[in-house]
C-alpha positions as CSV (number, residue, x, y, z in Angstrom):
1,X,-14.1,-40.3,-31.1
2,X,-13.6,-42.7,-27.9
3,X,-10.0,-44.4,-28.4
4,X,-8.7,-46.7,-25.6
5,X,-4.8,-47.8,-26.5
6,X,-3.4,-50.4,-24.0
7,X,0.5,-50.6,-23.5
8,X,3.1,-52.9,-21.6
9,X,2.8,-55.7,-22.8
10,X,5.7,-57.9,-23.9
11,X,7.6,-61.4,-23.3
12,X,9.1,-62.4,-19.6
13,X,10.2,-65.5,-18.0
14,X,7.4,-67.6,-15.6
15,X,7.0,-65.6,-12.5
16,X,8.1,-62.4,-13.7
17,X,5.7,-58.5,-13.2
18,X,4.5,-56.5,-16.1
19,X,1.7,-53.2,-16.0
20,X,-0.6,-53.0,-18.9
21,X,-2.0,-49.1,-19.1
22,X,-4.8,-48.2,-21.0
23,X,-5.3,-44.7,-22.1
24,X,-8.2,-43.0,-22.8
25,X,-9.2,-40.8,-25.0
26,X,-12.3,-38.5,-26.5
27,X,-14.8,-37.6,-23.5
28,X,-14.6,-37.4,-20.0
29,X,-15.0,-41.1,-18.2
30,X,-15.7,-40.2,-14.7
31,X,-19.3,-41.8,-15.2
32,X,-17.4,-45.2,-16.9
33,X,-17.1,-48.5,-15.8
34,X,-13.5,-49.7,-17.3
35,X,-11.9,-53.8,-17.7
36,X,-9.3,-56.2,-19.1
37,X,-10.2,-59.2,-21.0
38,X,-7.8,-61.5,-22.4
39,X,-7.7,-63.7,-25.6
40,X,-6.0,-66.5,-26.6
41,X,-6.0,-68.3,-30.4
42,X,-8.8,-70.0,-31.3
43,X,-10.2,-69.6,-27.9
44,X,-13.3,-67.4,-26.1
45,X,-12.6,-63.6,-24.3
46,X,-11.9,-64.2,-21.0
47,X,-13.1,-61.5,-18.4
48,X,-10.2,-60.7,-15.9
49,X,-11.2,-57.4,-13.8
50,X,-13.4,-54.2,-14.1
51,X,-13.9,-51.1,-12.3
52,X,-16.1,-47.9,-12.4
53,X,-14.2,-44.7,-13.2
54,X,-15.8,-42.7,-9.8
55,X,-14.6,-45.7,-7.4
56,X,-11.8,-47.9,-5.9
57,X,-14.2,-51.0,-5.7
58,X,-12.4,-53.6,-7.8
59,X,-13.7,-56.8,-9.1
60,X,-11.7,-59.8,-10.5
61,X,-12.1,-63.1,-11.6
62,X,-11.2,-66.1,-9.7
63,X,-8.3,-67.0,-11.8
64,X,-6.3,-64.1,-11.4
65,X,-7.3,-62.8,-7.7
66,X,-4.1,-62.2,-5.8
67,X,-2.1,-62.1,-8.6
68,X,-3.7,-59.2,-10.8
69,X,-4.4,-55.7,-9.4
70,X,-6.5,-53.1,-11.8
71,X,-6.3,-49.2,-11.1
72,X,-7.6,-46.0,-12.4
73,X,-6.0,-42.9,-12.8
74,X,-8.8,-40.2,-12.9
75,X,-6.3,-37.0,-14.0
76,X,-4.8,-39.3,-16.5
77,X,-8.4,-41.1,-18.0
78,X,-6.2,-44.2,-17.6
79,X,-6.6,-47.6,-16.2
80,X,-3.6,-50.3,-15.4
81,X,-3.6,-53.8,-14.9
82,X,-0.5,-55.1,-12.4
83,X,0.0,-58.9,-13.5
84,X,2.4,-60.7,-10.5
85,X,3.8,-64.1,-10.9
86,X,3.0,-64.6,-14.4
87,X,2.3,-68.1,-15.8
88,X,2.5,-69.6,-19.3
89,X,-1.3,-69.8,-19.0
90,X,-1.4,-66.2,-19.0
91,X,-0.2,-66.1,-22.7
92,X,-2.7,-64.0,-24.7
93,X,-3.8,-60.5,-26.3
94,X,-4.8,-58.5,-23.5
95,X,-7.8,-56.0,-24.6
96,X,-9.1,-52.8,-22.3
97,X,-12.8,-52.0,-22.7
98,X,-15.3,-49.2,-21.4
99,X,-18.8,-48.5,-21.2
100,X,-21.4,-45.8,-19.6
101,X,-22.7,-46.6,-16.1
102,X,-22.1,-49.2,-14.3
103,X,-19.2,-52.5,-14.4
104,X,-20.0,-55.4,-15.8
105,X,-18.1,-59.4,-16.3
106,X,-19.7,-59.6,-19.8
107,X,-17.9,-58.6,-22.9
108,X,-21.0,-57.8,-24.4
109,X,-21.7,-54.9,-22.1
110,X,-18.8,-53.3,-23.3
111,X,-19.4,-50.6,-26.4
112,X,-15.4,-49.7,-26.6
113,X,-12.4,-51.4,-27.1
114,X,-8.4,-51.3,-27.7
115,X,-6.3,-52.3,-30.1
116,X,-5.0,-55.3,-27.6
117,X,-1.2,-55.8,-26.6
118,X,0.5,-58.9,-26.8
119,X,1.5,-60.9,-23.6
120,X,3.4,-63.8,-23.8
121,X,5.4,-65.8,-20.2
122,X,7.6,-68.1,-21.4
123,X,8.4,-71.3,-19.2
């Protein structure tokens, strides 16, 4: 069975750091794409970076570019999210997700997920 657990999360001050890791588990990934979404109550999944497994290319979306970093550890089948001067916007459960081939921006593209960790800046 695929399992993807994501870490790290927790509750800091405006402007503080915090890394998210999301282990994989259950096959080999090397042919995955990999991304964080984030969720807040009562409100849509948010797209917020994705990778493939077999690269370095990163993609992000424009709200958190400069601020957020994702990375892939191939040894380790994990995949980390740096979040940098954190805002009380940035409040939310933050999900990792996977799927064969290629990356993608759309949740729907995206046939595994984690449990979620909780993130919350306060101000």
């Amino acid at each position: 069975q695929v399992q993807l657990v994501e870490s790290g999360g927790g509750l800091v001050q405006a402007g503080a750091s915090l890394r998210l890791s999301c282990a994989a588990s259950g096959r080999t990934f090397s042919n995955y794409a990999m991304a964080w979404f984030r969720q807040r109550p009562g409100k849509e999944r948010e797209f917020l970076a994705t990778m493939r497994m077999s690269t370095t290319s990163a993609y992000y979306a424009d709200s958190v570019k400069g601020r957020f970093t994702i990375s892939r550890d191939i040894a380790d089948n994990t995949v980390n999210l740096q979040m940098n001067s954190l805002k009380p916007e940035d409040t939310a459960v933050y999900y990792c997700a996977a799927k064969s081939g290629d990356y993608s921006y759309n949740d729907r593209d995206f046939d595994y997920w984690g449990q979620g960790t909780q993130v919350t800046v306060s101000s």
